[in-house]
N, C-alpha and C positions, 0 to 999 in steps of 0.2 A: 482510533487507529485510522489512518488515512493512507489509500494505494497510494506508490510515489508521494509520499506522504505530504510535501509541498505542496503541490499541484495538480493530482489529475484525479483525487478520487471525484469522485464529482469534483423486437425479439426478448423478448422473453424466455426464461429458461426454467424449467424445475430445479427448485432446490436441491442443492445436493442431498442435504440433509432432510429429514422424513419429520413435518411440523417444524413450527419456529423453534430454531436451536438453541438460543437466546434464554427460551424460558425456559427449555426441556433442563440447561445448563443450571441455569439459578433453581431449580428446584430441586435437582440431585445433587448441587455442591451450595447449601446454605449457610454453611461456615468457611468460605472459600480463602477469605480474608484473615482468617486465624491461622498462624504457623504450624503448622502441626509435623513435627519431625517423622512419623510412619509414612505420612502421606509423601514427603520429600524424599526419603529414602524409595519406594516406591515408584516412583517419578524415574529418579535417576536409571533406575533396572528397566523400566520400558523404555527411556531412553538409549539405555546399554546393549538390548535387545532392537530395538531398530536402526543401532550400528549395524550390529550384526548382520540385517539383515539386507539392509543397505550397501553391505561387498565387503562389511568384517572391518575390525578395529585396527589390523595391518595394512589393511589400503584405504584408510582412511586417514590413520596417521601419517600415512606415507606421502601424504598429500601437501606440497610447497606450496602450489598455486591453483588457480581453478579460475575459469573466467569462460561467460556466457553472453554469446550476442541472439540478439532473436527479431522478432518482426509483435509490435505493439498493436493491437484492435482499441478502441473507444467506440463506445455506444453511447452515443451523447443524444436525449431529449431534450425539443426546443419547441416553441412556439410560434410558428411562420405566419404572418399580415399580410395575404395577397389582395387584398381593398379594404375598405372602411368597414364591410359590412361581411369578410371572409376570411375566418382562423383555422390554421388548422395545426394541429399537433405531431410534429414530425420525429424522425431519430436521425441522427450521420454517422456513419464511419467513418473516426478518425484517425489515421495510421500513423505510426510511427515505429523507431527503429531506439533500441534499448542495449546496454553491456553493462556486464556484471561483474567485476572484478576481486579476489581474494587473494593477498598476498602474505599466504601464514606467516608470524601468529598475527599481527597485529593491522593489516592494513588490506584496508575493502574501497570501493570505488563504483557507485552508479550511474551510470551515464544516460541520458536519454533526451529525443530528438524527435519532435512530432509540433503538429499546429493546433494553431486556434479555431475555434468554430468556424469563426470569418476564415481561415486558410492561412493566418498569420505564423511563418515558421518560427519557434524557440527551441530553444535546447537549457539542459543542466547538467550540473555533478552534485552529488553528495559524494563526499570523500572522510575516510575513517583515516587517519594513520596513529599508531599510538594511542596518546592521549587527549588528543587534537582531534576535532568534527569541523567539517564547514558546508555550504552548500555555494557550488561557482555556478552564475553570480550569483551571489547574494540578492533575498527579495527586498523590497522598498520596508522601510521599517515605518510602522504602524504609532502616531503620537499615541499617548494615554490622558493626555491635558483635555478639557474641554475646548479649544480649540486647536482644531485638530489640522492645521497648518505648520504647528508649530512642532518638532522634532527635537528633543535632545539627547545628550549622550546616552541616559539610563532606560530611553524606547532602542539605540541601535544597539547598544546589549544586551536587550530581551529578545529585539529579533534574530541576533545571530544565537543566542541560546537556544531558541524555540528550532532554530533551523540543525543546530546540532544534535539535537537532541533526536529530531525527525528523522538524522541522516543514521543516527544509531540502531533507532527502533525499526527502518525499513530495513537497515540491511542486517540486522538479528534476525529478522522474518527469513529472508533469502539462506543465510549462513543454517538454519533450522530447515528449510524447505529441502536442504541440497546436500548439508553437511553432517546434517544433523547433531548440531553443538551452537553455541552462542556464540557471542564475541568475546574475547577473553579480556578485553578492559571494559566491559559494560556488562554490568555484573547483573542476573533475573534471576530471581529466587521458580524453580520450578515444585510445583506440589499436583499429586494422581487424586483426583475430582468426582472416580468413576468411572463411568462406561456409559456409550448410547449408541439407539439402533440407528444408523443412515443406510443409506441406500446404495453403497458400497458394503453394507455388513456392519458388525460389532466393532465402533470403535473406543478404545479408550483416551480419557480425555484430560489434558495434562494443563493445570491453569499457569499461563506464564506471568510473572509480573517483575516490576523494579520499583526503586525507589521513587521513579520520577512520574510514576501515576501510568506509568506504559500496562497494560494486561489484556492479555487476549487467550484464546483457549487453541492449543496444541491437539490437533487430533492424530492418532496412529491407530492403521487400522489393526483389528485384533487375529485376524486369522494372516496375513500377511506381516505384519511388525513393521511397514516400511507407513510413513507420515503419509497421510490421507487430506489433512487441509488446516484451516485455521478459519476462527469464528471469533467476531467481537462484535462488540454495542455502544450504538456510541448515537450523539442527537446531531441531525444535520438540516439545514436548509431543505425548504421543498420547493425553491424557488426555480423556474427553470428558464431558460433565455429566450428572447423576445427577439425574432430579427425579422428584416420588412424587405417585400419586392421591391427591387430597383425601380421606380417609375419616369419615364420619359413622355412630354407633352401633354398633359394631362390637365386641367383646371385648376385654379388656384382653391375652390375652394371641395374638390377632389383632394389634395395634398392639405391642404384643412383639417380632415376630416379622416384621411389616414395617419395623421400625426396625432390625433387626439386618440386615432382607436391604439395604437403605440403607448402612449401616454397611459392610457387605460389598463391595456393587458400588463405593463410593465408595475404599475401600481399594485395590481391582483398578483401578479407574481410575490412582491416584495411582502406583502398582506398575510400571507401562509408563514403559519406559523413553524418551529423547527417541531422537528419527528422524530421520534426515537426509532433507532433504524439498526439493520441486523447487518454488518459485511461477512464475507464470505470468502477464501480463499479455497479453492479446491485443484487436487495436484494430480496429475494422471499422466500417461504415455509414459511411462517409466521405460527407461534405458540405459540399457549398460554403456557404461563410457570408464574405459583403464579402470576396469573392474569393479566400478560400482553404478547402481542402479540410482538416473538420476530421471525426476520428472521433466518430461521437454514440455509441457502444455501447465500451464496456471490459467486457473478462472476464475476473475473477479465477478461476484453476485452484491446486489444491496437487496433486500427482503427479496427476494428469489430474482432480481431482475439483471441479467446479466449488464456490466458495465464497460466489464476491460477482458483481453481474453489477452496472454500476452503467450505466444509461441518461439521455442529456443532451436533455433536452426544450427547452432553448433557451441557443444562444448568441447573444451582443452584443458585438461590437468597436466601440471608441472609443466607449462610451454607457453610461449607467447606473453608473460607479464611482465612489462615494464615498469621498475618501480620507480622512476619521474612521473608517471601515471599519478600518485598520490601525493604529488610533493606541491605546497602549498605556497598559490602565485600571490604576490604581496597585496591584491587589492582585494582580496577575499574577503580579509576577516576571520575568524576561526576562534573557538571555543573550547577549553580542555575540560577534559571528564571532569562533572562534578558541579559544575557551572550550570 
């Protein structure tokens, strides 16, 4: 599971959760993976119950549209070369600005707008309509040949696959976090895991999954019923970026010599091996908005360290959605369920 799932998952913070959640999960839910129709049935009622609780099944169904703009944090660590012979290990803030789009039943829309470590501005979309996924633009598609210059058709439709499938599972996260319901053409089998203690109280713990290898765990807290966060596991890179002081008039073999310690720390970076690692979704500042109580504050964690904090400076139910918002420009590319 990856935040903005394309792009941005990759101060410190306590974990939401009380011990790594990760294992507490795999050792209270060891058949997690077997269907089990009690545990489903089960699922659905605390689901049904954090409707409820969330501003009731009346205004929620009642609900056309819903879309969220907000202000994006990145906690990005890096690796700064100020000479040959001086590293030091740094973190940035990177900001950007994010909307969230829901056009019941069928069509959803991510937007978002922030830079590069260097400062380089980009932007995306993931867009749901129907049966159709895409991400605008489209990322560079990945050869699978041993050499890896060479590109054909069956690499550009695994990567717009890989990209719809991404555009699904972030915005099921969001549609759970806010709606507390799925996507109705992307179908997750949900099953009840249990119960664990976090640092919000008793929550219970609901395993989401789908056909296409998507699964992560659902938490709702137990004395409140309204969703408390989500947790998954997944192995990622420990690599982290390498960037070097600008140097002006300096000796040739000064610049020698910072190019090799470059060379070097970038090496040591790529060296480390991947990690098995814990994300973390935690949802708080709950507020009512046309009757229901929605989280304005998301925090991204990877093993307790905060990454992304993304804050929602304004929501709008049934107002404001344009649906050409979702309507797909011909140089896309796009993927239908199933794909």
């Amino acid at each position: 599971m990856r935040t903005h799932v394309a792009c941005i998952m990759l101060a410190c913070l306590l974990a939401v959760l009380v011990g790594p959640v990760g294992d507490a999960l795999e050792q209270a839910a060891p058949e997690r993976d077997k269907y089990d129709a009690a545990k489903a049935v089960r699922a659905r009622e605390l689901i049904r119950q954090a409707r409820i609780a969330a501003g009731g099944e009346q205004a929620l169904q009642s609900v056309t549209s819903l879309s969220a703009t907000g202000q994006l944090r990145r906690f990005v660590k890096y690796v700064y070369i100020k000479s040959p012979t001086r590293v030091e290990e740094r973190e940035k803030v990177i900001r950007g600005k994010i909307s969230i789009k829901f056009l019941l039943p069928n069509k959803s829309r991510l937007g978002l707008s922030t830079s590069t470590l260097l400062g380089t501005r980009y932007s995306y979309a993931e867009v749901i309509n129907g049966d159709w996924a895409w991400r605008n633009p489209p990322l560079q598609a990945l050869s699978s040949s041993k050499n890896r210059h060479v590109i054909d058709v069956s690499d550009f439709e695994r990567s717009l696959a890989y990209q719809a499938q991404d555009a699904r599972q972030e915005l099921t996260l969001y549609s759970l976090a806010w709606l507390v319901q799925g996507l109705p053409r992307y179908s997750v089998e949900l099953s009840h895991e249990g119960w664990l203690q976090t640092k919000d109280g008793k929550a219970d713990v609901i395993a989401v999954h789908s056909a296409n290898d998507f699964q992560l765990w659902f938490l709702l807290n137990q004395e409140t019923r309204l969703p408390l966060g989500f947790v998954s596991r997944f192995s990622m890179s420990q690599a982290e970026p390498v960037l070097v002081e600008r140097t002006f008039f300096f000796s040739v073999s000064y610049l020698r010599g910072l190019q090799e310690r470059v060379r070097q720390e970038r090496a040591t970076q790529a060296a480390k091996p991947p990690k098995r690692s814990e994300w973390q979704m935690h949802l708080s500042d709950h507020r009512r908005v046309a009757g229901i109580l929605l989280p304005h504050r998301l925090t991204m964690t990877v093993d307790g360290r905060r990454v992304e904090e993304l804050t929602i400076t304004r929501f709008e139910v049934n107002h404001g959605v344009n649906p050409k918002d979702f309507e797909r420009k011909p140089d896309t590319g796009s993927i239908p369920r199933g794909r």
